[in-house]
CHARMM-style PDB file with segment names, atoms N, HN, CA, C and O in Angstrom:
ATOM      1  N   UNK     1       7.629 -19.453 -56.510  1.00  0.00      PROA
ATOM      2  CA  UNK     1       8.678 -18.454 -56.713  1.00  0.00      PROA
ATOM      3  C   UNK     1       9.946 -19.192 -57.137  1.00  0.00      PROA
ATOM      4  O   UNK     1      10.580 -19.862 -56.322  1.00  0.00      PROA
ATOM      5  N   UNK     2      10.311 -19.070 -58.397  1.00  0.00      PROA
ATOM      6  HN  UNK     2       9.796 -18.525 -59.059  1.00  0.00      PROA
ATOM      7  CA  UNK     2      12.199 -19.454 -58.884  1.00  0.00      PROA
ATOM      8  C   UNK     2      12.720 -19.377 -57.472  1.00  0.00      PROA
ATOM      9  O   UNK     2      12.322 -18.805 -56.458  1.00  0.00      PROA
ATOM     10  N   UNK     3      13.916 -20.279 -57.804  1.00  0.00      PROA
ATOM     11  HN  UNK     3      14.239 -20.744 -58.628  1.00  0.00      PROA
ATOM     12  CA  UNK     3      15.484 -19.674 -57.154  1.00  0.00      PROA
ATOM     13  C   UNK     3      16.321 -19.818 -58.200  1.00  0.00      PROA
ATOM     14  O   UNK     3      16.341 -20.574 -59.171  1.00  0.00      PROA
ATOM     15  N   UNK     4      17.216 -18.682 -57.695  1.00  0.00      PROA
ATOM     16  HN  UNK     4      17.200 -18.068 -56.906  1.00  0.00      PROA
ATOM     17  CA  UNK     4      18.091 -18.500 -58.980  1.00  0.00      PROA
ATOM     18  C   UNK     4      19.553 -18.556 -57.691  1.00  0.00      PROA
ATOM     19  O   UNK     4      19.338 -18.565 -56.479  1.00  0.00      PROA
ATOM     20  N   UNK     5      20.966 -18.587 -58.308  1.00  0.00      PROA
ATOM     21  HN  UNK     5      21.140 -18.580 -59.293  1.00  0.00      PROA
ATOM     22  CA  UNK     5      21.616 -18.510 -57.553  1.00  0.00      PROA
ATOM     23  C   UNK     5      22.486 -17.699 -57.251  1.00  0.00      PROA
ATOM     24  O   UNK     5      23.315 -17.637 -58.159  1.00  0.00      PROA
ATOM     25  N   UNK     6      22.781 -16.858 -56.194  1.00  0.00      PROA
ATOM     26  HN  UNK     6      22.108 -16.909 -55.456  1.00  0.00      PROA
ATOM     27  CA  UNK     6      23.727 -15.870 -56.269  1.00  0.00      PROA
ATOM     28  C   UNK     6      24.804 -16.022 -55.423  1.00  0.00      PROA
ATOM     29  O   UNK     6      24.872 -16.637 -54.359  1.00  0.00      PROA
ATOM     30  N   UNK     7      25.993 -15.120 -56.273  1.00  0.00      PROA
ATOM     31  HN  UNK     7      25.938 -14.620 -57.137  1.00  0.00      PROA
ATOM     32  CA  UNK     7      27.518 -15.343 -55.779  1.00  0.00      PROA
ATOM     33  C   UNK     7      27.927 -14.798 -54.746  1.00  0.00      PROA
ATOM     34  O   UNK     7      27.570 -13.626 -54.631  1.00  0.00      PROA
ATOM     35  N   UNK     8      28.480 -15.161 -54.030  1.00  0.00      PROA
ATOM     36  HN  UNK     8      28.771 -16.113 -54.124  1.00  0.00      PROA
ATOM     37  CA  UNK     8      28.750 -14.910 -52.573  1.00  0.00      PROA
ATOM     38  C   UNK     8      30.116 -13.800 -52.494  1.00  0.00      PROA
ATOM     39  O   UNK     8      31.248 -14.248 -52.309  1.00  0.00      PROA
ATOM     40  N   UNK     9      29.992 -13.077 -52.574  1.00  0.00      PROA
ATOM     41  HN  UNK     9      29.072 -12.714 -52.724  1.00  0.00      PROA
ATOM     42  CA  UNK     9      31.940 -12.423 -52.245  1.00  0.00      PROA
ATOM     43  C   UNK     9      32.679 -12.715 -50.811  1.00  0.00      PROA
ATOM     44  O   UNK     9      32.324 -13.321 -49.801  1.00  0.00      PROA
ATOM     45  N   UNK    10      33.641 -12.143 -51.111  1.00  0.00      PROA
ATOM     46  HN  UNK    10      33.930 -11.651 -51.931  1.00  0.00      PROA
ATOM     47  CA  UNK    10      34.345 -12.545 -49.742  1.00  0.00      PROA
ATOM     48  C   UNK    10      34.387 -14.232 -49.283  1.00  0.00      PROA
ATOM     49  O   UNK    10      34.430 -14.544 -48.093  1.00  0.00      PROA
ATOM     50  N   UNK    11      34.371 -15.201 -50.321  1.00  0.00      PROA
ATOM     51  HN  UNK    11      34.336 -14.948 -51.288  1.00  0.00      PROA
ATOM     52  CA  UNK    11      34.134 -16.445 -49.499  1.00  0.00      PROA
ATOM     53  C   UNK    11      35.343 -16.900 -49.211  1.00  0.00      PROA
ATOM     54  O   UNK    11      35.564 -17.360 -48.091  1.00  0.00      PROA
ATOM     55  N   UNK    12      36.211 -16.851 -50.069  1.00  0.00      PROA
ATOM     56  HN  UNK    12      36.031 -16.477 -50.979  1.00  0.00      PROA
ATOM     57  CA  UNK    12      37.246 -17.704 -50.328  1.00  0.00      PROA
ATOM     58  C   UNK    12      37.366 -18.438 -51.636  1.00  0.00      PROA
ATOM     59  O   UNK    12      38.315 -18.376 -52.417  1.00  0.00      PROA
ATOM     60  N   UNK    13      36.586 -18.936 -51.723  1.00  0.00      PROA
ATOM     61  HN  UNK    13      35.815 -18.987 -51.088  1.00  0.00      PROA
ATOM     62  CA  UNK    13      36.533 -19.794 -53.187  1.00  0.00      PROA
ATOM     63  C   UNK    13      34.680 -19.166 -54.195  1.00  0.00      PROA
ATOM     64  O   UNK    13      33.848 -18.342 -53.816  1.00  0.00      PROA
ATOM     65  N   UNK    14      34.711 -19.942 -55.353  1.00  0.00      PROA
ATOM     66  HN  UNK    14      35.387 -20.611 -55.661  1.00  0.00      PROA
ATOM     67  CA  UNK    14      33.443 -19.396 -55.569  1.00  0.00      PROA
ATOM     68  C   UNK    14      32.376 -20.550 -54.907  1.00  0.00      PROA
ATOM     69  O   UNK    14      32.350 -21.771 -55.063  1.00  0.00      PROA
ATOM     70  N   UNK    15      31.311 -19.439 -53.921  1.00  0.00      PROA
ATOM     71  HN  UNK    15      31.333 -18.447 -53.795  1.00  0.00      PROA
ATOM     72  CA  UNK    15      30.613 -20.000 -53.441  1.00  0.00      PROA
ATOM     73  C   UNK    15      28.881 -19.473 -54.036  1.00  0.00      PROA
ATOM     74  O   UNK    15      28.586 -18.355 -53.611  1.00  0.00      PROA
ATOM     75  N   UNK    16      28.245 -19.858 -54.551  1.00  0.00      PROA
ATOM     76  HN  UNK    16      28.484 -20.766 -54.896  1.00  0.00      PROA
ATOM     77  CA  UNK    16      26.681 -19.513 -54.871  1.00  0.00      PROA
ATOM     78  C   UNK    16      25.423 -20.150 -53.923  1.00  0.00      PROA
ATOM     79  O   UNK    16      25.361 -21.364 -53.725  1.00  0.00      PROA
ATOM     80  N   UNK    17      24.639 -19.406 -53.477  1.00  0.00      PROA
ATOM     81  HN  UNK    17      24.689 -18.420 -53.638  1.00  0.00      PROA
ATOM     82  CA  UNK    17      23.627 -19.604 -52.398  1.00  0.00      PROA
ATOM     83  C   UNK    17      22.280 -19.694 -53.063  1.00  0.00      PROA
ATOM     84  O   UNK    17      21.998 -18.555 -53.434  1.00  0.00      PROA
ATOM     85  N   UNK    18      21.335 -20.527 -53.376  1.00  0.00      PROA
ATOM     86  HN  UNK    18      21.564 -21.453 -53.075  1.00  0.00      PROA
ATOM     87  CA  UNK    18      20.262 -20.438 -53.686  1.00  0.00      PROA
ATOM     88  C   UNK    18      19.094 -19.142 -53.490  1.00  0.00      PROA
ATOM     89  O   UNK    18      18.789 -19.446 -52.337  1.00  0.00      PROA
ATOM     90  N   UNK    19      18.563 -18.396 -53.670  1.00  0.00      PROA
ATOM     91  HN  UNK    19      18.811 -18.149 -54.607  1.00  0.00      PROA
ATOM     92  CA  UNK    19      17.945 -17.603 -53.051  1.00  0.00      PROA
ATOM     93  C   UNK    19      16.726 -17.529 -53.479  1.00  0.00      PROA
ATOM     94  O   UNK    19      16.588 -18.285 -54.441  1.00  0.00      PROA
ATOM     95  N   UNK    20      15.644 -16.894 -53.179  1.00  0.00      PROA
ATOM     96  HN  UNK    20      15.756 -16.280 -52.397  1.00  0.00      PROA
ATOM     97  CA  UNK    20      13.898 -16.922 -54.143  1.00  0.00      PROA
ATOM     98  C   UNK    20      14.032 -15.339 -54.761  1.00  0.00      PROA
ATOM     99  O   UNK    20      14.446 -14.284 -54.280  1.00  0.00      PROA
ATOM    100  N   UNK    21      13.411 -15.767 -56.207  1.00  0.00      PROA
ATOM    101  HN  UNK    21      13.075 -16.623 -56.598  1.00  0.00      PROA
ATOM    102  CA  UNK    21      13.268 -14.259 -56.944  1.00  0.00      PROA
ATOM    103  C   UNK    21      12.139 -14.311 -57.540  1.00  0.00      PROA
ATOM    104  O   UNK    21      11.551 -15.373 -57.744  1.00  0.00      PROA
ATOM    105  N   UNK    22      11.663 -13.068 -57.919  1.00  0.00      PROA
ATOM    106  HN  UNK    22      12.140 -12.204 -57.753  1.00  0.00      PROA
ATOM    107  CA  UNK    22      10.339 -13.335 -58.487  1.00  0.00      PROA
ATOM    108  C   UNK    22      10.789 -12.959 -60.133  1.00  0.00      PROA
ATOM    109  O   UNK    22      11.085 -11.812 -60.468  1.00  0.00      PROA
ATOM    110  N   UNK    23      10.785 -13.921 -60.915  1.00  0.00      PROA
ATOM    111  HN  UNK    23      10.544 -14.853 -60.642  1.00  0.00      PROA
ATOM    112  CA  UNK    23      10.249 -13.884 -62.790  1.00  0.00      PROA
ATOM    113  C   UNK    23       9.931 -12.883 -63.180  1.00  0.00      PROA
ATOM    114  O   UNK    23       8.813 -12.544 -62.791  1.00  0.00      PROA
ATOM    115  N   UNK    24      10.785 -11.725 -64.260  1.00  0.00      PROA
ATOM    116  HN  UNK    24      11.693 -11.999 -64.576  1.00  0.00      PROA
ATOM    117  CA  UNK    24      10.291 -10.711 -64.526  1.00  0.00      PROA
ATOM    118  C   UNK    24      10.080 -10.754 -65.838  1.00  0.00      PROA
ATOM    119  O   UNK    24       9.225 -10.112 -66.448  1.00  0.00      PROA
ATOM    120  N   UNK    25      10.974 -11.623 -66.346  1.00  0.00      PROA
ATOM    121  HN  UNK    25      11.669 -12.144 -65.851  1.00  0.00      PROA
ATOM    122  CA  UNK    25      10.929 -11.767 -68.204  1.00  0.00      PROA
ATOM    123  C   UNK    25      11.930 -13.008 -68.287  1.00  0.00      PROA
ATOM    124  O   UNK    25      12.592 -13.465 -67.355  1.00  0.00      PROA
ATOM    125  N   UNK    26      11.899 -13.402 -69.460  1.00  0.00      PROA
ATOM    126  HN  UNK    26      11.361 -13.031 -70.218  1.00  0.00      PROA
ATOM    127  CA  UNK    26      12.804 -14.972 -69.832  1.00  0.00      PROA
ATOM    128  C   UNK    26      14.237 -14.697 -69.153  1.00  0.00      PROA
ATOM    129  O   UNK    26      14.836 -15.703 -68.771  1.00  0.00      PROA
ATOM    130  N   UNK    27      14.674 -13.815 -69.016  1.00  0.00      PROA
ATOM    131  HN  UNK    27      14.188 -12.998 -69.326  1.00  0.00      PROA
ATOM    132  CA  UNK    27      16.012 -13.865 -68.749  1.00  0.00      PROA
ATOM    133  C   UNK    27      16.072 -13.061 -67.419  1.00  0.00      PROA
ATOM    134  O   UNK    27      17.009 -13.322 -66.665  1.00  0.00      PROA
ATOM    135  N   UNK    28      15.278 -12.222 -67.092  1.00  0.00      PROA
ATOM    136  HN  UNK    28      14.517 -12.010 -67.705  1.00  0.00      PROA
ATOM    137  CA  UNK    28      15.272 -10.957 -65.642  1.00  0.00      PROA
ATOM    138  C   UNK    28      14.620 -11.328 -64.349  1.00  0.00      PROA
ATOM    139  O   UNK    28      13.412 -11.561 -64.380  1.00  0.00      PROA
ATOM    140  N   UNK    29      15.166 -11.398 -63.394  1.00  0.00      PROA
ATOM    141  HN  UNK    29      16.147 -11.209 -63.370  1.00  0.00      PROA
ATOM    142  CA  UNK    29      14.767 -11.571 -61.725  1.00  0.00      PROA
ATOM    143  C   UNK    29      14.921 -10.274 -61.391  1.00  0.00      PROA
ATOM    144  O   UNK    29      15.614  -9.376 -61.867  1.00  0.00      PROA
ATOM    145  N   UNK    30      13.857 -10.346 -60.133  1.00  0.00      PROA
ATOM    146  HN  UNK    30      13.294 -11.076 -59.746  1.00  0.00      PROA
ATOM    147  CA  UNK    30      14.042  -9.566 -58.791  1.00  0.00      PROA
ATOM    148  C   UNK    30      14.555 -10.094 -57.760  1.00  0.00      PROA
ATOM    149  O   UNK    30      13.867 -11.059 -57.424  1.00  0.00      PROA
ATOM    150  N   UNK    31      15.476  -9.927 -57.054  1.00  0.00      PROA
ATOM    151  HN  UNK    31      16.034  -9.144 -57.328  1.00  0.00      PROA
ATOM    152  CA  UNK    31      16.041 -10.473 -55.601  1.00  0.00      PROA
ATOM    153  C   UNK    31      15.061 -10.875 -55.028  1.00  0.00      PROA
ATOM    154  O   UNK    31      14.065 -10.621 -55.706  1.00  0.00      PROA
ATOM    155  N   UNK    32      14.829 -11.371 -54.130  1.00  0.00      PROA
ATOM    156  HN  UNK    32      15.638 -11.578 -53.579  1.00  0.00      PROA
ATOM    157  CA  UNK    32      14.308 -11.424 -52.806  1.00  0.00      PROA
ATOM    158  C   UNK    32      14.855 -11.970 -51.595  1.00  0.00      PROA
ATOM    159  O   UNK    32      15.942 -12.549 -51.577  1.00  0.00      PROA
ATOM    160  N   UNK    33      13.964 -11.761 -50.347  1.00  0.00      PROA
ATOM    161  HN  UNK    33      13.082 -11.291 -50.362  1.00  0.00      PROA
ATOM    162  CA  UNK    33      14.457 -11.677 -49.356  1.00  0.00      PROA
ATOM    163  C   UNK    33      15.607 -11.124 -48.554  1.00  0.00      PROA
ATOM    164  O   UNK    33      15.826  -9.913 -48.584  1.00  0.00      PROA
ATOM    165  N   UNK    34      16.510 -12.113 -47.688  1.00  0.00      PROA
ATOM    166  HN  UNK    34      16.331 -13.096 -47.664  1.00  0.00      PROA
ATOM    167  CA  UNK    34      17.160 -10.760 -46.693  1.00  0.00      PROA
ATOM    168  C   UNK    34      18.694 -11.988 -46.572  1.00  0.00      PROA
ATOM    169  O   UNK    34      18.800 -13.212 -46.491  1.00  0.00      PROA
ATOM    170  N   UNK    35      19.661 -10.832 -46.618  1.00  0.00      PROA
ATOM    171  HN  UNK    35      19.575  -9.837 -46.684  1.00  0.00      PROA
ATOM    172  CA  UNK    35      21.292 -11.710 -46.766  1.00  0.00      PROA
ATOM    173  C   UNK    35      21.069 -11.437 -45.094  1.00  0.00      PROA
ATOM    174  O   UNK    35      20.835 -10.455 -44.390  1.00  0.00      PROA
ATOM    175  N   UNK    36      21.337 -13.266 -44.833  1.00  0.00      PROA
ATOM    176  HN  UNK    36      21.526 -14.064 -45.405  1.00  0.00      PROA
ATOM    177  CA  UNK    36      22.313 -13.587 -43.545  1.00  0.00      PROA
ATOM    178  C   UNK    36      22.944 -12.605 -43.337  1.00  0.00      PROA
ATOM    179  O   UNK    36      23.358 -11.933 -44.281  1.00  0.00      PROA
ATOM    180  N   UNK    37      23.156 -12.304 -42.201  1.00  0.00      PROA
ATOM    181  HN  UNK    37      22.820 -12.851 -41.434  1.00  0.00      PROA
ATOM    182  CA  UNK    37      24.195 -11.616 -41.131  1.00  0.00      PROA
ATOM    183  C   UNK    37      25.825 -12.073 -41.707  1.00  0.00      PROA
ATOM    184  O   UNK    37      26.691 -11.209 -41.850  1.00  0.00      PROA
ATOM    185  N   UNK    38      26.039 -13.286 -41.952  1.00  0.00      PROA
ATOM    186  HN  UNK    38      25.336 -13.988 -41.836  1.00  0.00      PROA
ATOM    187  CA  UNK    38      27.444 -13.192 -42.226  1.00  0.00      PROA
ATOM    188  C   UNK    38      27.744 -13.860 -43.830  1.00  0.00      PROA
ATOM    189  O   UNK    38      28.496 -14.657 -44.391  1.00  0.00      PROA
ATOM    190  N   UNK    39      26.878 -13.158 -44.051  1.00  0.00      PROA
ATOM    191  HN  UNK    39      26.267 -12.510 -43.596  1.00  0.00      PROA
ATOM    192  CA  UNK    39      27.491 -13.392 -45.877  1.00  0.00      PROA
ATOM    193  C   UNK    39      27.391 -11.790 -46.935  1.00  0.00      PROA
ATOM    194  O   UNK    39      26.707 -10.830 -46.580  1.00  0.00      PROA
ATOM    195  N   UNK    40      27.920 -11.804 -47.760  1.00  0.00      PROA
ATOM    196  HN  UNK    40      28.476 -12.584 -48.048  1.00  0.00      PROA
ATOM    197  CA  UNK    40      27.910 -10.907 -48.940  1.00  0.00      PROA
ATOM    198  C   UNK    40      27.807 -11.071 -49.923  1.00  0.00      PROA
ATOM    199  O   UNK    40      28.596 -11.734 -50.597  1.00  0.00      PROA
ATOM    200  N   UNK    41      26.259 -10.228 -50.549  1.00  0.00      PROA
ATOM    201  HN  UNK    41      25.618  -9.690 -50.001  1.00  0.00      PROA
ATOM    202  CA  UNK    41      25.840 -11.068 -51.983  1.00  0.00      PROA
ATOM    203  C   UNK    41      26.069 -10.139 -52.867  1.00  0.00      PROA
ATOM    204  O   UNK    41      25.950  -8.963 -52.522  1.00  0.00      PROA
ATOM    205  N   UNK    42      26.458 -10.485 -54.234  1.00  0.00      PROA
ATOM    206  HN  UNK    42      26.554 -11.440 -54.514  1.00  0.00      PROA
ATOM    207  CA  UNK    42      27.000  -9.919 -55.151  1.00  0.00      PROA
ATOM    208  C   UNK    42      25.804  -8.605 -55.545  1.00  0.00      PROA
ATOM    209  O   UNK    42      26.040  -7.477 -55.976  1.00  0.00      PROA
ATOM    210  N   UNK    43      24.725  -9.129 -55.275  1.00  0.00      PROA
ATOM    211  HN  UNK    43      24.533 -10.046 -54.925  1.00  0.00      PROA
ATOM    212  CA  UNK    43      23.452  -8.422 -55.783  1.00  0.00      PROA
ATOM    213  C   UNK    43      22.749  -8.251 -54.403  1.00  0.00      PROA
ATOM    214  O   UNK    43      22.996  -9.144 -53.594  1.00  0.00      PROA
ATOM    215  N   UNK    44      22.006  -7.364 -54.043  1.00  0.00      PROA
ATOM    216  HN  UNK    44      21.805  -6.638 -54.700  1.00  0.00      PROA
ATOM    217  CA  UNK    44      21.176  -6.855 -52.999  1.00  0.00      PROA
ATOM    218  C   UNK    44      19.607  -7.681 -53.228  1.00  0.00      PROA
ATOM    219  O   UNK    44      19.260  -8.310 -54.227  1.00  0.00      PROA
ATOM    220  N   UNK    45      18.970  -7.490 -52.200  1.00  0.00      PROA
ATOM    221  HN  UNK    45      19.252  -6.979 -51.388  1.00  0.00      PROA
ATOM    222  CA  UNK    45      17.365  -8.316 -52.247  1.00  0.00      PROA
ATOM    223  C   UNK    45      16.981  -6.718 -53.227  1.00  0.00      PROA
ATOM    224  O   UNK    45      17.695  -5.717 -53.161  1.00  0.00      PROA
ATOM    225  N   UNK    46      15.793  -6.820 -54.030  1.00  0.00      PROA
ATOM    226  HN  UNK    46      15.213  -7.634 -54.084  1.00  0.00      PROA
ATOM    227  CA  UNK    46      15.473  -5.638 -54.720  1.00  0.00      PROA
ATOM    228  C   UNK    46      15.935  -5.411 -55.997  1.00  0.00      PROA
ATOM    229  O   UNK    46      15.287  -4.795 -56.843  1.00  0.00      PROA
ATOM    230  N   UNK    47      17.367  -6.028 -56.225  1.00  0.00      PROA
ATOM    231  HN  UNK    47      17.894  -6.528 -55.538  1.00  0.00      PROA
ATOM    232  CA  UNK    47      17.765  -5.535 -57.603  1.00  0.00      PROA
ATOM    233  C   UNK    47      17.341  -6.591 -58.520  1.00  0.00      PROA
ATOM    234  O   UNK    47      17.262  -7.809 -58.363  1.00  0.00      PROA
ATOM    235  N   UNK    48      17.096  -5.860 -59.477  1.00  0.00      PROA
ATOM    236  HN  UNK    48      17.160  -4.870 -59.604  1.00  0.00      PROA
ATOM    237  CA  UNK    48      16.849  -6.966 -60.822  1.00  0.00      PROA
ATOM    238  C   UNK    48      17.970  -7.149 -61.391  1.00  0.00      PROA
ATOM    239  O   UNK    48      18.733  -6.186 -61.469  1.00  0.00      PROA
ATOM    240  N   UNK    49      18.332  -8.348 -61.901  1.00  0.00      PROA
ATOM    241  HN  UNK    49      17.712  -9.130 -61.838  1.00  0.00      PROA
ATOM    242  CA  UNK    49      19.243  -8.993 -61.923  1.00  0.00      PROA
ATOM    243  C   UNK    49      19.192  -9.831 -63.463  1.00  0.00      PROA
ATOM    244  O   UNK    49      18.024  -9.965 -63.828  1.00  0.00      PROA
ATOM    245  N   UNK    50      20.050 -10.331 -64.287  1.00  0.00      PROA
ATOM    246  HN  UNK    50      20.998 -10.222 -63.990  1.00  0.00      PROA
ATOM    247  CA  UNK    50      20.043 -11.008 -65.556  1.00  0.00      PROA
ATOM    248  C   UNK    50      20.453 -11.958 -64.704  1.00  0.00      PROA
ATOM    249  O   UNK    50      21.349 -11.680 -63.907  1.00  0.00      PROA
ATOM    250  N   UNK    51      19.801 -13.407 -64.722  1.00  0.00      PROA
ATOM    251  HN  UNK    51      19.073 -13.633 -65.369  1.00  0.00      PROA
ATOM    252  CA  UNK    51      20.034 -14.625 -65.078  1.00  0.00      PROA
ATOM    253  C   UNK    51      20.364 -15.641 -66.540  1.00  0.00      PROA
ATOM    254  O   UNK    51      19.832 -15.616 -67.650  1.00  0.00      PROA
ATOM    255  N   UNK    52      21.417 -16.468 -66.009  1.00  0.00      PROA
ATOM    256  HN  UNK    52      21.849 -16.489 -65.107  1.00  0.00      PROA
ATOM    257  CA  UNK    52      21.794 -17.145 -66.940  1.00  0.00      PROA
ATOM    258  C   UNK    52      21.868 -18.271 -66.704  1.00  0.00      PROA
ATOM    259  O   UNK    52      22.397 -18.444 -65.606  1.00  0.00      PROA
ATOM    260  N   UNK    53      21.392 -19.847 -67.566  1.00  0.00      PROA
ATOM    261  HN  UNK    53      20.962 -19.706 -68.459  1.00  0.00      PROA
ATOM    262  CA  UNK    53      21.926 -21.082 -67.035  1.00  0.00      PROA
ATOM    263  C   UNK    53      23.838 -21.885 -67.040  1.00  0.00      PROA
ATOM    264  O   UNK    53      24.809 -22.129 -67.756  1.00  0.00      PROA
ATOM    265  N   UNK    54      23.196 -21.991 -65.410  1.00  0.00      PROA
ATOM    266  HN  UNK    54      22.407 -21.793 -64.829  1.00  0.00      PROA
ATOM    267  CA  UNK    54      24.705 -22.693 -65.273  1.00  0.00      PROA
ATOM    268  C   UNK    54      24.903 -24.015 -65.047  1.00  0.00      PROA
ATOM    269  O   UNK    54      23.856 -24.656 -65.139  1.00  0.00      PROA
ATOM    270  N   UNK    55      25.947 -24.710 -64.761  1.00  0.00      PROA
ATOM    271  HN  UNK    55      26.798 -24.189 -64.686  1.00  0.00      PROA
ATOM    272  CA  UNK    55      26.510 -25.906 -64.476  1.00  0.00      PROA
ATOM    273  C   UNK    55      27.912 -25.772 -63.213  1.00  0.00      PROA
ATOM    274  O   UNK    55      29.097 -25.443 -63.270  1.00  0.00      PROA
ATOM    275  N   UNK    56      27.124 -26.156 -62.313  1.00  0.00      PROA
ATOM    276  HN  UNK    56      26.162 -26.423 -62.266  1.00  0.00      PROA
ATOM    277  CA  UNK    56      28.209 -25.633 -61.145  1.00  0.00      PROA
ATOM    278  C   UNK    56      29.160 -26.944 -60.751  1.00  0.00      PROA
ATOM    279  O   UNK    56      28.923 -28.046 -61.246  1.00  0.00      PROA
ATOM    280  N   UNK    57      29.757 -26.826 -60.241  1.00  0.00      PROA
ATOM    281  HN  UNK    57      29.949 -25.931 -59.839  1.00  0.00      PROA
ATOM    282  CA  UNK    57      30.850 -27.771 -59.780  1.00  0.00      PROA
ATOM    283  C   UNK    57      30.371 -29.494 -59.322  1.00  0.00      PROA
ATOM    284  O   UNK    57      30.886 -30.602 -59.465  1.00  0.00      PROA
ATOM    285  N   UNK    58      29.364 -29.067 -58.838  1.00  0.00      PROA
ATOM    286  HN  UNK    58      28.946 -28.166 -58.722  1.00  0.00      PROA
ATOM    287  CA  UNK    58      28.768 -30.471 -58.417  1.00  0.00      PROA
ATOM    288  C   UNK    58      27.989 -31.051 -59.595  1.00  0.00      PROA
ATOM    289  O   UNK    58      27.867 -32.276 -59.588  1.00  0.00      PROA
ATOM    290  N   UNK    59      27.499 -30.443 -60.501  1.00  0.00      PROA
ATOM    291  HN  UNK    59      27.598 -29.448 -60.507  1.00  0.00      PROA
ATOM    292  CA  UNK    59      27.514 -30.978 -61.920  1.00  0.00      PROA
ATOM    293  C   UNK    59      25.810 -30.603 -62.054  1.00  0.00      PROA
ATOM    294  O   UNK    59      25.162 -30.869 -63.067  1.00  0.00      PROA
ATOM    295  N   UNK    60      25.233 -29.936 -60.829  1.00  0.00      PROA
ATOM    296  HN  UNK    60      25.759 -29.720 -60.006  1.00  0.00      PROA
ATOM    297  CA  UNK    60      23.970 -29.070 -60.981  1.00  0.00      PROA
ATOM    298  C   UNK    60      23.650 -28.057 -61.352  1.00  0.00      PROA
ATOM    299  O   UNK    60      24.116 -27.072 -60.780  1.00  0.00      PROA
ATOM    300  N   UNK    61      22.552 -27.853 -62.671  1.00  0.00      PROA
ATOM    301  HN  UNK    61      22.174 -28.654 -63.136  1.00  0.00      PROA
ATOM    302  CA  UNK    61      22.326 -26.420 -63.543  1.00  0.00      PROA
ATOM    303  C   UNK    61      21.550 -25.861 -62.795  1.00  0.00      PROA
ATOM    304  O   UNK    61      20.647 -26.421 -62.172  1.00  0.00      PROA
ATOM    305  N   UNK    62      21.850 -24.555 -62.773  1.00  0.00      PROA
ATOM    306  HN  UNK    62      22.583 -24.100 -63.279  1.00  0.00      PROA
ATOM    307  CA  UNK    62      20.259 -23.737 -62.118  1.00  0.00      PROA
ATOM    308  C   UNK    62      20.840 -22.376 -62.938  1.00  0.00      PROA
ATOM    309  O   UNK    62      21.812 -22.210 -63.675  1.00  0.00      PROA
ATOM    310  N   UNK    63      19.870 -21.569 -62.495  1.00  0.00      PROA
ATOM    311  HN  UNK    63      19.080 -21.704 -61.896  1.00  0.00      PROA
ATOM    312  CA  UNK    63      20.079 -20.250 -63.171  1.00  0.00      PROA
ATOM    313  C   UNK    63      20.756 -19.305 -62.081  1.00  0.00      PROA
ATOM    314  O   UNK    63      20.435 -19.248 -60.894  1.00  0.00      PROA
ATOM    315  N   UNK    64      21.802 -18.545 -62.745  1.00  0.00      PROA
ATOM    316  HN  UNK    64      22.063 -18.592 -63.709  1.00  0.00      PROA
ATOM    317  CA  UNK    64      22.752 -17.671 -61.842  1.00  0.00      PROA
ATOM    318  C   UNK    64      22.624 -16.442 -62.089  1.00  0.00      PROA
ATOM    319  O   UNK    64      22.807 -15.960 -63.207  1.00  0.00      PROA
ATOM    320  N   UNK    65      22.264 -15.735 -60.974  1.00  0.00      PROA
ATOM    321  HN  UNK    65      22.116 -16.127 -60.066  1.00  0.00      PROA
ATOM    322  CA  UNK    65      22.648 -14.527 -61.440  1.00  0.00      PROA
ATOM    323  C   UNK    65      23.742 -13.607 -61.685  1.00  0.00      PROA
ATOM    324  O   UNK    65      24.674 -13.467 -60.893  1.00  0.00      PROA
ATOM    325  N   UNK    66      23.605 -12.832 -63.037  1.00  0.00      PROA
ATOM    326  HN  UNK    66      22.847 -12.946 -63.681  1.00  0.00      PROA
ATOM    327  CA  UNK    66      25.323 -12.635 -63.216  1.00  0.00      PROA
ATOM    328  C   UNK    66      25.524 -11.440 -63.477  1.00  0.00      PROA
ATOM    329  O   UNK    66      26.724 -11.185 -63.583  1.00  0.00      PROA
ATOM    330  N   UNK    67      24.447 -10.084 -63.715  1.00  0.00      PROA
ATOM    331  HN  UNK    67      23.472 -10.291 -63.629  1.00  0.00      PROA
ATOM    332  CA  UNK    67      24.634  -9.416 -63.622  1.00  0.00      PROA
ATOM    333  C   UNK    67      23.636  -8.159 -63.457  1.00  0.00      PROA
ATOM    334  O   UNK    67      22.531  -8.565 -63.097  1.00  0.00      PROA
ATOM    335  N   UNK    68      23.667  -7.278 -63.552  1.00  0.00      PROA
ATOM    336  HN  UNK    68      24.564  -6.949 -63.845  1.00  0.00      PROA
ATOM    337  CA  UNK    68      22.493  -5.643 -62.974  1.00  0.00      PROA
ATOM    338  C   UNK    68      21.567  -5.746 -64.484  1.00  0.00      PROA
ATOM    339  O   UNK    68      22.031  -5.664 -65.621  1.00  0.00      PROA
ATOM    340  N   UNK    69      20.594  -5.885 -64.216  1.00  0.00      PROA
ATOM    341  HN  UNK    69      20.217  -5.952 -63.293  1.00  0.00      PROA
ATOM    342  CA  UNK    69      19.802  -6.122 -65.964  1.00  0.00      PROA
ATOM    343  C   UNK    69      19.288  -4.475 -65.767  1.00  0.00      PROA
ATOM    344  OT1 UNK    69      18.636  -3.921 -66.653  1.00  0.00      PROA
TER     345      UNK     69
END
């Protein structure tokens, strides 16, 4: 199963959490699994989601999710 990464709200700064999705097409995920008790994810487990490749601060690419496909 991918992980793709999703954005955290409410953090303070931008924070992205690894999560597992299942591959729907070259560019489309499904969420999966279940948000921690004390976080807030931009996207819900369930939604399909557009991924895109990124380059995050620590200078590691993965694919982000960025928006409701």
């Amino acid at each position: 199963m991918p992980t793709i990464y999703m954005p955290l709200l409410n953090a303070g700064t931008s924070v992205w959490r690894p999560v597992e999705a299942t591959q729907l097409s070259a560019d489309t995920y499904r969420v999966e699994g279940e948000i921690p008790e004390d976080e807030e994810w931009a996207f819900s487990p369930g939604t399909t989601v557009r991924g895109s490749q990124k380059t995050f601060s620590d200078g590691e690419v993965g694919i982000a999710a960025i928006e409701i496909a």
